[in-house]
N, C-alpha and C positions, 0 to 999 in steps of 0.2 A: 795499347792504349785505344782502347773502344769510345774510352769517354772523354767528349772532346772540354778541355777546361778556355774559357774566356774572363780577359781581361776587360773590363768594362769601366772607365772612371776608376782606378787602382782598386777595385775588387772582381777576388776571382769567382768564379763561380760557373758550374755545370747544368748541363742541360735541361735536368729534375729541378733544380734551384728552386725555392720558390717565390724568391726575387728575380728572378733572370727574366721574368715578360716587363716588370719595370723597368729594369736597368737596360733594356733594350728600347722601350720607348722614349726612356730618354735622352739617346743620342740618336731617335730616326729622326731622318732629314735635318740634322746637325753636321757642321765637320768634323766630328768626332767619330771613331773609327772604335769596335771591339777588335783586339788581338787573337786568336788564336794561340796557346801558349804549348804547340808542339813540338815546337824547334826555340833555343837560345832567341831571345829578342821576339821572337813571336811573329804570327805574319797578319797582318791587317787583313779585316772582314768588312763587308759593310750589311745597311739591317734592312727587313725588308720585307712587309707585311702582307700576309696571304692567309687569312683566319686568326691569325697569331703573328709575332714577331717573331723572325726568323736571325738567324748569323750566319750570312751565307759566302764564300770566298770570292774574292773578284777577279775578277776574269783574268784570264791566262797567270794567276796564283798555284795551278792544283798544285805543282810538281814540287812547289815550295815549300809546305807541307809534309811533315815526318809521311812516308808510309803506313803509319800505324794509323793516321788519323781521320777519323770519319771525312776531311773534305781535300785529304789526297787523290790528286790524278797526274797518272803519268802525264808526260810530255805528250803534245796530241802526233809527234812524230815517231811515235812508237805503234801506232796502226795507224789504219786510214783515214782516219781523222786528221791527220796533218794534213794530207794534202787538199782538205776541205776549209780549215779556220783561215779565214781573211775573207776567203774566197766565195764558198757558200755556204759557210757561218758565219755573222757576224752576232756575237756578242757584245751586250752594252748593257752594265747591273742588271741582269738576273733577265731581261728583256732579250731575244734569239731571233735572229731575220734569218730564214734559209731561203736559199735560192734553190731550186728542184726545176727538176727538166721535165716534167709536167704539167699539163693545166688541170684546173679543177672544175671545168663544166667542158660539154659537148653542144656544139650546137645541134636542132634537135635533126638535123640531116645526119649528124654523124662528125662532122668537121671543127675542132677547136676552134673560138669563136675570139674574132679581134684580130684576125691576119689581112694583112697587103697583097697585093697583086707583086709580085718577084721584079719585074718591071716597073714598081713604081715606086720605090724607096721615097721615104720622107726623112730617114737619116740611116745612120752607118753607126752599129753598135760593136764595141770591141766586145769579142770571143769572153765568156764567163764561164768560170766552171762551176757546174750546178750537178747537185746531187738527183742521184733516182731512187726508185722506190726503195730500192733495199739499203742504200744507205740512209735514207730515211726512217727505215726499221731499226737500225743500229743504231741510230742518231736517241730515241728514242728508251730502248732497252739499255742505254750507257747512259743517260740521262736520268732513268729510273733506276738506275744502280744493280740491274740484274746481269750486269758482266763482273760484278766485282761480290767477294766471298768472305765472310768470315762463320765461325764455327757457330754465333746465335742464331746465324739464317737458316740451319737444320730444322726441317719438319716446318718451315713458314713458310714456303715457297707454293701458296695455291691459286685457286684462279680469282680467287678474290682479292690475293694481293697484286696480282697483275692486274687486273684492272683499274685497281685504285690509285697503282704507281703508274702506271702508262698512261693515263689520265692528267695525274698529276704534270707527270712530265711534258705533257703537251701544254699547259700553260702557260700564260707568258711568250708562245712559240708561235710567230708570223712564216708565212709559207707561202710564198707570193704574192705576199699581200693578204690571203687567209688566215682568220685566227684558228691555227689547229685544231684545238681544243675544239672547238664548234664542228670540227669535219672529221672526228674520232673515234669511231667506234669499239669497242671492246669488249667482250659478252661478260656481265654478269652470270657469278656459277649459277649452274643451274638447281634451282629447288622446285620439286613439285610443290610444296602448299604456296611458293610464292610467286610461281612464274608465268601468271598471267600479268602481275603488277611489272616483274622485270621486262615483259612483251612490250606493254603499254610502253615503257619508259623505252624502248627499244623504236617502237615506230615515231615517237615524239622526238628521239633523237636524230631519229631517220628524215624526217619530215622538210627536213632541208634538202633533200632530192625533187622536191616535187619542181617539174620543168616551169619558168615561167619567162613569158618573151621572148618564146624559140630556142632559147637556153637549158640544157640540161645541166644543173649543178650533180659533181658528183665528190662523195664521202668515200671514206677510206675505215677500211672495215680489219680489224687485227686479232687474229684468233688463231687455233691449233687446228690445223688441217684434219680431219675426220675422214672422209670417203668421197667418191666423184661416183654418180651413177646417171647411167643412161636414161634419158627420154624422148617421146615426141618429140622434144624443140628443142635437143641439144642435150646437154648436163644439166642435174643437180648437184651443187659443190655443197657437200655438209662441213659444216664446221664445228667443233666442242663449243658445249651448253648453248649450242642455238639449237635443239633439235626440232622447233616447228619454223626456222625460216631458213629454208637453203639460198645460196646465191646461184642463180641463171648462169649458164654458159652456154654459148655456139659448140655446137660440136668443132669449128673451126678453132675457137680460142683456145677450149679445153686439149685438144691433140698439141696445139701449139706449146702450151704451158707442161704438158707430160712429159714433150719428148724435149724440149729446152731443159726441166728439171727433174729430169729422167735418173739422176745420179742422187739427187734429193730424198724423191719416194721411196729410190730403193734402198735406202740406207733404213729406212725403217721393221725391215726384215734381215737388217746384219747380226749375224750370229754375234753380239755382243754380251747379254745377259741382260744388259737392263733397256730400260725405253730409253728410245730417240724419236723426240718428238720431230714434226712438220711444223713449221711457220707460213700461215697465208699473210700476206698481207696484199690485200685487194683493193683500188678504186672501182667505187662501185655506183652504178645508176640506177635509177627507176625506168624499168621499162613499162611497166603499169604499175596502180595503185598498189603501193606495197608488195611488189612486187622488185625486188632486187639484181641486178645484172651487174657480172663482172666486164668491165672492160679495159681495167689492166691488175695486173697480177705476179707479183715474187714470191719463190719459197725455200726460205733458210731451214736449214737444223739447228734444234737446238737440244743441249741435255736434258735429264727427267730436273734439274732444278731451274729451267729456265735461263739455262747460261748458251746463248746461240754462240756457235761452233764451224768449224767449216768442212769437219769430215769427223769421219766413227775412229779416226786411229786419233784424235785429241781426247777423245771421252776416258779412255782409260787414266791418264796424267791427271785430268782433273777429279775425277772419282776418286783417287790415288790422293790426290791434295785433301780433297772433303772428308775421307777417313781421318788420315793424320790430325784434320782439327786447325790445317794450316789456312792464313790468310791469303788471300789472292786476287789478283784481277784478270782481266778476260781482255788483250787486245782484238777491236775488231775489224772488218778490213774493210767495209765501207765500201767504196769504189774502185778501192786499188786493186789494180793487173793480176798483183799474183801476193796472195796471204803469207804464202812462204818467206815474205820477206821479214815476217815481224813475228815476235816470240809469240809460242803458243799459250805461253801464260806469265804470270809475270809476280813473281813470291813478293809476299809484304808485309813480311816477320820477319827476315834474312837480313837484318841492318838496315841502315839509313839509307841507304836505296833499294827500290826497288831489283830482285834478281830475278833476269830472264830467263824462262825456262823451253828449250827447243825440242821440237817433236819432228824426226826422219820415218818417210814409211815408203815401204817398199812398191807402193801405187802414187808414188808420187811422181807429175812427169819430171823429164832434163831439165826445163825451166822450171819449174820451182824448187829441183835439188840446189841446182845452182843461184839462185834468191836465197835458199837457205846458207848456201857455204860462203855464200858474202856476208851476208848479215854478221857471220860469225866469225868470219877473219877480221870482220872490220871492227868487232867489239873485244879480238885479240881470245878464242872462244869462250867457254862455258858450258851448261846444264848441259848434255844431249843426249835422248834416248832414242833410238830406231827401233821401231817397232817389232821388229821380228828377232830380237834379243830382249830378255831380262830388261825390266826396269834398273837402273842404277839407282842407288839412295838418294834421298833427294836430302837437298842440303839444309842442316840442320836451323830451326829457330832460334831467333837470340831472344831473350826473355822480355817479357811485354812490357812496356814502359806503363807507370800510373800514375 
């Protein structure tokens, strides 16, 4: 069931409808509620306008939701997400407060700007847990729905749909008080007849870095890692379709970020067969007039379709799913210790739940063998393939609900 059917005032109707923008405005900001007609009795939606009216599921609902249907989500305790929602996600209708262990400007000494003397508390705040960069990147790509797979998304997966969804995604999305959306950068693909207008629209985007008040505001910059090359004043970090603005680094920062994601880069020359891409995702300043500096920095893998990963022995299983034509989602791990603990993927044609699917590889350390052999005594086991054997059959689809 790709197409999701809603109940609205006792008529059903689908997303092409050409009643469904009416019959949606006329229960917005009513107590009246569209159904979702997935499951028996259906699960309550509420509406919620952003160019159009929308039927969007409300919060902590996904799991509620058949599998099969566009606003299925697993339990956020099935990756690291769980141990973020209360915490530092709060959701409230379609509005997202994160909390992140970041600031978003420098003062212009260098020193995040608005701290106390340690000595001189004015109050005593309890311990929060607050996401970082790369669960921010996760937060974002699961948001934009590029963890989750179905067989229409073949051959759509470019850079123009990333930006348009990761974009989107940031919407609606407070960040200490930032509205993301405004600190978001994400490169339109690159065309030579139009990429002086995309530049423009790039530095206009940009234009929120300019320091003001001894403040350095700094944006957050999301693209496909490209090349790092030496100069005078440290590195040039290239990034896909920006080829006329590199981002600055120290040589300090750049050695830093190599040998920290040293297992990262080099997965990009694993004898696999096909691309594995790089994830930058960078906060970044104005060190001069358009003039761009990284000053902090994470970098994920992700597959050739945009599904970030957390190692080259997952790519096969999902490659493996995306032949077949099967549905799926992508658990991801966000800030948790050890990814091992949660399925590598998670089938969404196999019945009324979701089934997990487990991936063993022979570079795995002790602790995450053993993250994985609990996971899996505790769910009494299931799927498992170790890498250095034969894939086993993966388990069969049950026929698509309509």
């Amino acid at each position: 069931m790709d197409v999701q059917r809603l109940s609205i005032r006792g008529r059903i109707l689908e997303p092409e409808h050409p009643a469904l923008q009416d019959a949606l405005a006329g229960v917005y900001e009513t107590p009246e509620r569209p159904r979702c007609l997935c499951v028996p009795g259906g699960v309550e939606m509420y509406v919620a306008f952003h160019r159009r009216y929308l039927a969007k599921r409300m919060p902590d609902t996904g799991n509620q939701h058949h599998p099969a249907c566009p606003s299925f989500e697993p339990s956020p305790q099935q990756s690291g997400l769980g141990e973020l929602v209360g915490y530092a996600v709060l959701e409230s209708a379609g509005a997202v407060e994160l909390r992140v262990d970041f600031a978003w400007s420098r003062q212009t000494g260098g020193r995040a700007p608005g701290g106390r003397p340690d000595d001189d508390p004015s109050e005593i705040e309890a311990p929060r847990r607050r996401m970082s960069l790369r669960a921010l990147t996760h937060f974002l790509f699961e948001r934009a729905g590029f963890n989750r797979w179905s067989p229409a998304m073949a051959g759509k997966r470019s850079q123009g749909v990333l930006h348009k969804y990761l974009l989107r995604a940031a919407e609606q999305v407070m960040a200490k008080g930032v509205a993301l959306g405004e600190r978001l950068y994400v490169p339109e693909p690159f065309n030579e007849a139009t990429h002086a207008e995309a530049a423009q629209r790039r530095r206009e985007r940009l234009g929120v870095l300019r320091p003001h008040d001894g403040v350095a505001p700094l944006a957050m910059a999301l693209a496909e890692f490209k090349a790092a090359e030496a100069c005078p004043s440290g590195y040039r970090i290239w990034l896909k379709h920006m080829p006329d603005a590199p981002l600055l680094a120290s040589a300090t920062t750049w050695e830093r970020i190599a040998r920290t994601f040293a297992a990262v880069l080099e997965a990009r020359d694993a004898d696999y067969g096909q691309r594995v891409r790089v994830l930058m995702t960078a906060l970044i300043r104005a060190r001069r007039e358009h003039t761009y500096e990284i000053d902090t920095a994470t970098l994920l893998l992700a597959s050739d379709q945009w599904i970030p990963v957390e190692g080259v022995h997952e790519l096969p299983l999902l490659q493996a799913l995306i032949n077949a034509g099967r549905y799926f989602f992508k658990p991801l791990r966000y800030d948790a210790r050890c990814a091992a603990a949660f399925a590598n993927a998670l089938l969404l044609d196999a019945g009324a739940v979701p089934l997990p699917l487990h991936v063993y590889s022979p570079f795995m350390t002790p602790r995450e063998r053993a993250a994985k052999a609990a996971t899996l005594r505790a769910a009494g086991g299931g799927w498992v393939w170790s890498t250095d054997e034969p894939m086993p059959a993966l388990p069969p689809a049950t026929p698509r609900r309509t």
